[in-house]
C-alpha positions, 0 to 999 in steps of 0.5 A: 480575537482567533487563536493564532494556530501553533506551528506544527513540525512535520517529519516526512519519513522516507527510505528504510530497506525495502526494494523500493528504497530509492523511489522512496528516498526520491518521494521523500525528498520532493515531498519535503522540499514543496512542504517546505516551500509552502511555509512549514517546519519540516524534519527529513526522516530518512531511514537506514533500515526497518527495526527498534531503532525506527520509533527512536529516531521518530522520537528524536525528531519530535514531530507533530505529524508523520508524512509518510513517503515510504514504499514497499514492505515495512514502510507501506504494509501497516508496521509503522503505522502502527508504531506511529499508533502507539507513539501518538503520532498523526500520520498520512495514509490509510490505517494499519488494517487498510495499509496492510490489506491492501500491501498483501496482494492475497488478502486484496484479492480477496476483499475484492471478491467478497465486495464484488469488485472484479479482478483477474483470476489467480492461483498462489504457490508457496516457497514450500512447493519447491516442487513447483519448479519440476514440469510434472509438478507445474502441469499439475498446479497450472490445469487449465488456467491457460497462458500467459500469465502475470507471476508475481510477489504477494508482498511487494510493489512498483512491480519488482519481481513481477514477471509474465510467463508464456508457457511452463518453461517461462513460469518457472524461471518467474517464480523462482524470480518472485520468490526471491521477494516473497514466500508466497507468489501470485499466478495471475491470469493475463489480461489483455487491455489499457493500463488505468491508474485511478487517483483518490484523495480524501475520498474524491475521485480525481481522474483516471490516467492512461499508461502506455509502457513502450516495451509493453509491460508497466514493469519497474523500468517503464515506471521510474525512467524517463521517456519508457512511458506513455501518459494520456490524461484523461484516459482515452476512454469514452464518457460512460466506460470512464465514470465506470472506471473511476466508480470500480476504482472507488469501490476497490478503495473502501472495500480495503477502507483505504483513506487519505491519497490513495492510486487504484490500479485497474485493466480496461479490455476491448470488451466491457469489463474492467479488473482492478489489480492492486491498491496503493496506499502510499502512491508515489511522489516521484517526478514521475509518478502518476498521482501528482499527473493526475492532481495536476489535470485538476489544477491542482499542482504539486505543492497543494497537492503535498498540503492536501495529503498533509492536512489528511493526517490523522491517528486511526485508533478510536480513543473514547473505545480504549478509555472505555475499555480501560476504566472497565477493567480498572473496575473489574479486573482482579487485584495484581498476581491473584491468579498466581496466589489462587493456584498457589492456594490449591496447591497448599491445599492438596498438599495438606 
């Protein structure tokens, strides 16, 4: 006869304090109600703030799985999924090493290039170069790269405090914008072509949507209010340039090692090429967001696609390493304080 399955409680962890708190709050709240709809046990986790008090209320909960429907720095960078680690606690998403690679612009960038994943080129400029806002200092960094430009934070997402500069008077009222979100901001040569979000679910590519933002710019606006926004899916691509667009979409996944539901952002030009912009780990589950679109186009509604993510819960840490690791130092490693003892030794002894 088959063991009848425990019932797991579930804990969908939204909110926290980053810029995205409400988008959160919002994906959060769908989440839940359609896991809850379908049957499961479920504990809405809504978090005031990022800190000390974050594994405790987890805790308190006493989950069996985390659904994380966080956004933004903290919640989506690897900082709670590796207290998640250390707790036991399986979660949705990508790993700690793939969560914060992929919420560190900088370091997509560059994980991209090294994998030959084409994207736009770029420049960086610190808060520390507060001198960046004096024209001579900004003629200086900006050579040649040419305008417009995308300025942007390296650390946040839904597009906050992203900005696009036509020449240096514009740049500089951007980067003292970006700078309000990071210490470090990315100048990103613009683009001119289709918006394309690739959707990717435990590995299987699910399609590619077309964005078309009625004010021109996918900015924070067009993303999370009704109407601003146009969506074909599939994107109005031709056959052959979109199987290309979903293969550089995967490639940009497994080259951040990205699991679990992820969206890619790309650019699609007139021409033949394509530039991916950024990974996103925790995509949003808004009414309007566009992974549930882009599920739905499969067959796939909102409520499967919620089940689909769950059942893609998992810790990342390989145990049997650690064991391993752990019975070998139990045999190798010296008794407790025999460094201390042994200095003390010397000293006694120089003394003498």
């Amino acid at each position: 006869m088959k063991k009848r399955q425990a019932r797991r409680r579930i804990g969908v962890v939204m909110g926290g304090s980053s810029g995205e708190r409400e988008v959160s709050l919002r994906s959060g709240t769908a989440v839940a109600d359609a896991l809850q709809a379908r049957g499961h046990e479920v504990v809405r986790i809504a978090l005031d703030d990022f800190g000390p008090e974050v594994a405790a209320a987890i805790s308190r909960a006493r989950i069996d799985v985390a659904v994380l429907a966080l956004h933004g720095r903290h919640g989506e960078d690897g900082c709670v999924q590796g207290m998640l680690e250390l707790l036991g606690v399986p979660y949705t998403g990508s790993s700690v090493l793939a969560s914060a690679l992929a919420m560190d612009k900088l370091k997509a960038k560059e994980m991209f290039r090294l994998h030959n994943v084409p994207t736009p080129p770029y420049y960086i400029v610190h808060a520390s170069d507060r001198g960046a806002g004096d024209l001579a200092d900004m003629e200086a960094m900006h050579g040649s790269f040419g305008f417009p430009v995308v300025v942007k934070p390296r650390g946040e997402g839904s597009s906050l405090g992203v900005t696009k500069a036509h020449g240096f008077g514009e740049l500089g009222r951007a980067l003292e914008a970006a700078f309000e979100f990071d210490d470090t901001v990315i100048v990103e040569r613009f683009v001119a072509g289709i918006e394309v979000n690739v959707g990717i679910l435990d590995g299987r590519v699910l399609g590619a949507i077309e964005i078309a933002p009625r004010s021109g710019m996918y900015d924070y606006e067009a993303k999370y209010t009704a109407g601003m926004t146009e969506y074909f899916m599939p994107a109005r691509l031709s056959p052959t340039r979109y199987r290309g667009v979903e293969n550089l979409a995967d490639r940009a996944a497994r080259a951040l090692g990205c699991t679990g539901a992820v969206r890619v952002d790309l650019l699609v030009t007139s021409g033949e090429n394509e530039y991916v912009l950024e990974v996103n780990t925790l995509p949003g589950m808004t009414p309007t967001s566009l992974l549930p679109k882009i599920a739905a186009h499969t067959g796939m509604d909102f409520g499967a696609l919620c089940e689909a993510i769950l059942a893609s819960a998992r810790l990342h840490a390989p145990k049997r390493t650690l064991r391993r690791a752990a019975s070998h130092t139990e045999l190798t490693a010296a008794p407790p304080f025999a460094a201390e003892a042994a200095d003390l030794a010397v000293l006694l002894k120089t003394a003498g």
